[in-house]
N, CA, C and O atoms as a MOPAC input file, in Angstrom:
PM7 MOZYME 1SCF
protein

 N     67.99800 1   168.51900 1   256.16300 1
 C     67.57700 1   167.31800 1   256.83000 1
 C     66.23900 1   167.50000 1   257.53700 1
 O     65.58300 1   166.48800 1   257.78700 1
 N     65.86300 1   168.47700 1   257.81700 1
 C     64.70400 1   169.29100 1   258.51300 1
 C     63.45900 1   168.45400 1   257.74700 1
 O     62.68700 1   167.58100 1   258.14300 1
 N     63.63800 1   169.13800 1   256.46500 1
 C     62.35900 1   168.51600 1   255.41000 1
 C     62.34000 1   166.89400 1   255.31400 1
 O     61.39000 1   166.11900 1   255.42000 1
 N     63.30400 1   166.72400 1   255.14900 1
 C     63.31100 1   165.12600 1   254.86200 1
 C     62.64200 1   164.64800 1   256.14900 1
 O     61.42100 1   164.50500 1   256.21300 1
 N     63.52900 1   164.38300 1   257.25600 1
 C     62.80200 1   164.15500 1   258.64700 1
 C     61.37500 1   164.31300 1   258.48800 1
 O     60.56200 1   163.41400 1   258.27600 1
 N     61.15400 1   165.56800 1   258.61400 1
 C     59.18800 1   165.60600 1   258.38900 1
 C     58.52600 1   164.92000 1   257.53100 1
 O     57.43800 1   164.40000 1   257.77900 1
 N     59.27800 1   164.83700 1   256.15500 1
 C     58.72500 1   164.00400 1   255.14000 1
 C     58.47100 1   162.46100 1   255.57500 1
 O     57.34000 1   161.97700 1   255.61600 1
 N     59.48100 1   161.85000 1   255.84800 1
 C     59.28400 1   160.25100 1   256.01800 1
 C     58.99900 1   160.34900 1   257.58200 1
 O     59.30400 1   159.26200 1   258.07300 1
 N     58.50900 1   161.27600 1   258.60600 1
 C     57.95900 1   161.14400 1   259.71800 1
 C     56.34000 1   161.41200 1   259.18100 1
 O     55.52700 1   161.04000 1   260.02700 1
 N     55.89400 1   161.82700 1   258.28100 1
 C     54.52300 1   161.77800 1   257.83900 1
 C     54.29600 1   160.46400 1   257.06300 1
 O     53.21100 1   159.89400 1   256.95200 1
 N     55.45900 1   160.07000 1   256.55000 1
 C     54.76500 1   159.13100 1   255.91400 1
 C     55.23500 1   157.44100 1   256.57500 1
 O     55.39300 1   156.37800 1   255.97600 1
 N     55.37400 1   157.84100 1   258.25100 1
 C     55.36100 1   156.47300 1   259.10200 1
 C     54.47300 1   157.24900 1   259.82900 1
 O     54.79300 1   157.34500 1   261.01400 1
 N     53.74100 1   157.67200 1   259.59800 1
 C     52.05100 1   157.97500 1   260.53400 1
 C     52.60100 1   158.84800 1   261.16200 1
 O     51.57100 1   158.20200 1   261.35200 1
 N     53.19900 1   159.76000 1   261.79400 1
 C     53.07400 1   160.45600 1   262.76900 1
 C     52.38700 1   161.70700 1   261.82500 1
 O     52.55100 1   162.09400 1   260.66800 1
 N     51.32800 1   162.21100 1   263.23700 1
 C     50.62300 1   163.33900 1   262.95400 1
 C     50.89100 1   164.50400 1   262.52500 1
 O     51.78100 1   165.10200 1   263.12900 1
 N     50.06900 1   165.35400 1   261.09500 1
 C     50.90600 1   166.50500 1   261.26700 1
 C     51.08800 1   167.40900 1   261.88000 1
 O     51.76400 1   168.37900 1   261.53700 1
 N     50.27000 1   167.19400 1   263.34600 1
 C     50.02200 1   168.18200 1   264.52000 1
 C     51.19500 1   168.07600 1   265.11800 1
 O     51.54700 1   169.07700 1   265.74000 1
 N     52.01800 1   167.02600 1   265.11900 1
 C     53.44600 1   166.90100 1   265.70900 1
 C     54.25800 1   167.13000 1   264.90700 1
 O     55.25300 1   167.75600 1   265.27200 1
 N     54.18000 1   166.86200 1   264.03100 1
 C     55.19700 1   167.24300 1   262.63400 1
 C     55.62900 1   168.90200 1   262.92900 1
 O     56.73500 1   169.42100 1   263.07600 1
 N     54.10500 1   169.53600 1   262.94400 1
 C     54.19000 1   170.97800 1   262.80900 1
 C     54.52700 1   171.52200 1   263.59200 1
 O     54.91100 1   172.63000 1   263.21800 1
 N     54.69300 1   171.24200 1   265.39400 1
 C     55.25900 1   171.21500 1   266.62600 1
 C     56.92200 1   171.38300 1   266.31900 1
 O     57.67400 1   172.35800 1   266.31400 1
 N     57.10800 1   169.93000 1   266.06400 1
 C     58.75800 1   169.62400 1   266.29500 1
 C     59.16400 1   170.58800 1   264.92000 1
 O     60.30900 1   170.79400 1   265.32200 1
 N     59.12200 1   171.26700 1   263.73400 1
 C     59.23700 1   171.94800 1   262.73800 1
 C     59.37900 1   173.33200 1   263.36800 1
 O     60.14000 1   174.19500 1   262.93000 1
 N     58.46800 1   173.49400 1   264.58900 1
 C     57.94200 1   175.33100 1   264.77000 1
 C     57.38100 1   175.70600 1   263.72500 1
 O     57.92600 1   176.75700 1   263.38700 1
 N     56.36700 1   175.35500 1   262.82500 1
 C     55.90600 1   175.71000 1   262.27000 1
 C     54.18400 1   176.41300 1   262.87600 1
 O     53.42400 1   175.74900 1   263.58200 1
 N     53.93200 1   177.60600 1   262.47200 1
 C     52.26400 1   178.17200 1   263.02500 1
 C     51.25700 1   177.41200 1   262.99200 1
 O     50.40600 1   177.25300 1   263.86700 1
 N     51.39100 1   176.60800 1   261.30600 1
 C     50.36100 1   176.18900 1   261.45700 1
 C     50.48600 1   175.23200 1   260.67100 1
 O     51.47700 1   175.19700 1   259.94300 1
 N     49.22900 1   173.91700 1   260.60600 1
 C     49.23500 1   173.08100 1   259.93800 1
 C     49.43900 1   173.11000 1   258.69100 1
 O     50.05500 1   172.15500 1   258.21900 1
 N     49.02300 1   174.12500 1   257.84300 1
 C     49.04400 1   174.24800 1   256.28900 1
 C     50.29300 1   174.60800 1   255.85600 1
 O     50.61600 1   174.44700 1   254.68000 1
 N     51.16200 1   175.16200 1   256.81700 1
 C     52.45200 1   175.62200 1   256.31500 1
 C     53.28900 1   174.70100 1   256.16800 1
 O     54.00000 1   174.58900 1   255.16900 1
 N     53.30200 1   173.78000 1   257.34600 1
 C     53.70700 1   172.29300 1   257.16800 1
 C     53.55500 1   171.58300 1   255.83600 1
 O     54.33000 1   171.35700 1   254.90700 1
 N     52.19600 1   171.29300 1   256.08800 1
 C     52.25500 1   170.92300 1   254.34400 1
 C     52.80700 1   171.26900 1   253.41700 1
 O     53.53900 1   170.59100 1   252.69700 1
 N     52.43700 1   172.73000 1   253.28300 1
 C     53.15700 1   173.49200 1   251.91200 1
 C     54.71300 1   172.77300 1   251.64600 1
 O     55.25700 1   172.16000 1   250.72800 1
 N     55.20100 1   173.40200 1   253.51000 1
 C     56.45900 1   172.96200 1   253.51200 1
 C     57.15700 1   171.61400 1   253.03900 1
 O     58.20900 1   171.51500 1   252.40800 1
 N     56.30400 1   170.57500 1   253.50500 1
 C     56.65300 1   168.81200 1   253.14000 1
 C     56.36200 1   168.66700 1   251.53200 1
 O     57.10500 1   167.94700 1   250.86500 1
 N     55.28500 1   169.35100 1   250.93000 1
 C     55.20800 1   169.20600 1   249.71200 1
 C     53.76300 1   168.25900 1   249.78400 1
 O     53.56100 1   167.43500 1   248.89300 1
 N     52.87000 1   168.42100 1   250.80300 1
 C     51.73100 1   166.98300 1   250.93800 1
 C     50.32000 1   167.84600 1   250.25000 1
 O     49.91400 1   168.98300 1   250.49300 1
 N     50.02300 1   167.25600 1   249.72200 1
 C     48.73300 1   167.43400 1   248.90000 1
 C     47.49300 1   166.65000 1   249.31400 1
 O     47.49600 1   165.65200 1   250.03400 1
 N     46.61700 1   167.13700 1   248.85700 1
 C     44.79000 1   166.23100 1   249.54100 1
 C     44.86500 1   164.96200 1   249.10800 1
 O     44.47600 1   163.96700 1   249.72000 1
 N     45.63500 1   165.02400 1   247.48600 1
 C     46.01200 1   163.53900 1   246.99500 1
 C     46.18700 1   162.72100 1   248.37200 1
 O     45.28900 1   162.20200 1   249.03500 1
 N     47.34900 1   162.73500 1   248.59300 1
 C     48.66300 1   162.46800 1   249.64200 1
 C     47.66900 1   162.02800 1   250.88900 1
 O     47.58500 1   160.85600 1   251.25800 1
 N     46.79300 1   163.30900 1   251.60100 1
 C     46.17400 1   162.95400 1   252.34100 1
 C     44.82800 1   162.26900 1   252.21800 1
 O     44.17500 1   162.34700 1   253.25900 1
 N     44.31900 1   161.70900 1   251.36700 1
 C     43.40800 1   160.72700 1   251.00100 1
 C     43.55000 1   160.08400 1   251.11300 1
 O     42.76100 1   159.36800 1   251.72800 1
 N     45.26300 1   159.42600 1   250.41900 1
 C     46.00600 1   158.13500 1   250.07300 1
 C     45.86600 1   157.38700 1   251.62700 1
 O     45.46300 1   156.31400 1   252.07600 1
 N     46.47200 1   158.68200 1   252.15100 1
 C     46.53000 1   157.98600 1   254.10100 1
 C     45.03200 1   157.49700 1   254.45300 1
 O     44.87700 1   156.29700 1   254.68100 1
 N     44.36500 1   158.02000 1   254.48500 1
 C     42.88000 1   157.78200 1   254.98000 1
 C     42.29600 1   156.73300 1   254.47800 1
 O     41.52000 1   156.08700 1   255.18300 1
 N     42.58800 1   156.32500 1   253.01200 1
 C     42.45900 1   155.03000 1   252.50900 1
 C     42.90100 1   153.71300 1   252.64600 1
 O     42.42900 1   152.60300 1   252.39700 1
 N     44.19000 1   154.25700 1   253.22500 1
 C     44.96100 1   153.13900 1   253.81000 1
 C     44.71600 1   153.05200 1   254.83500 1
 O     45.41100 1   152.04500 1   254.96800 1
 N     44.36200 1   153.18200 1   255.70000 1
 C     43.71300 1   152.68500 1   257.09200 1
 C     42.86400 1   151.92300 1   257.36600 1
 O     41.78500 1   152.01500 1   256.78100 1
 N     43.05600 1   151.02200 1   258.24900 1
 C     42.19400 1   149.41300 1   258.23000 1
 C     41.53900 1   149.76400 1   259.79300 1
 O     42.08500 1   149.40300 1   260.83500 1
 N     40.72900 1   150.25600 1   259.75000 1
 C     39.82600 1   150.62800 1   260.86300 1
 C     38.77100 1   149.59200 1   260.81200 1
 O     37.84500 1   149.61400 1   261.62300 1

């Protein structure tokens, strides 16, 4: 349930600086690895943003 949680908590915006917090994970990239998120993935987000 760990992964899942992180998964659909990244993908309702929360940061992966918190993601990687509430996980205990070191560091940001491990997170990722861990969620399975790719540059794809993180583009997709950045594109979608109506700034």
């Amino acid at each position: 349930m760990r992964k899942t949680w992180g998964y659909w908590a990244y993908k309702s915006g929360v940061s992966l600086a918190l993601i990687m917090e509430a996980l205990n994970h070191s560091s940001i990239s491990n997170t990722k690895k861990y969620l399975g998120i790719t540059q794809e993935d993180l583009d997709d987000v950045y594109m979608n943003l109506n700034l």
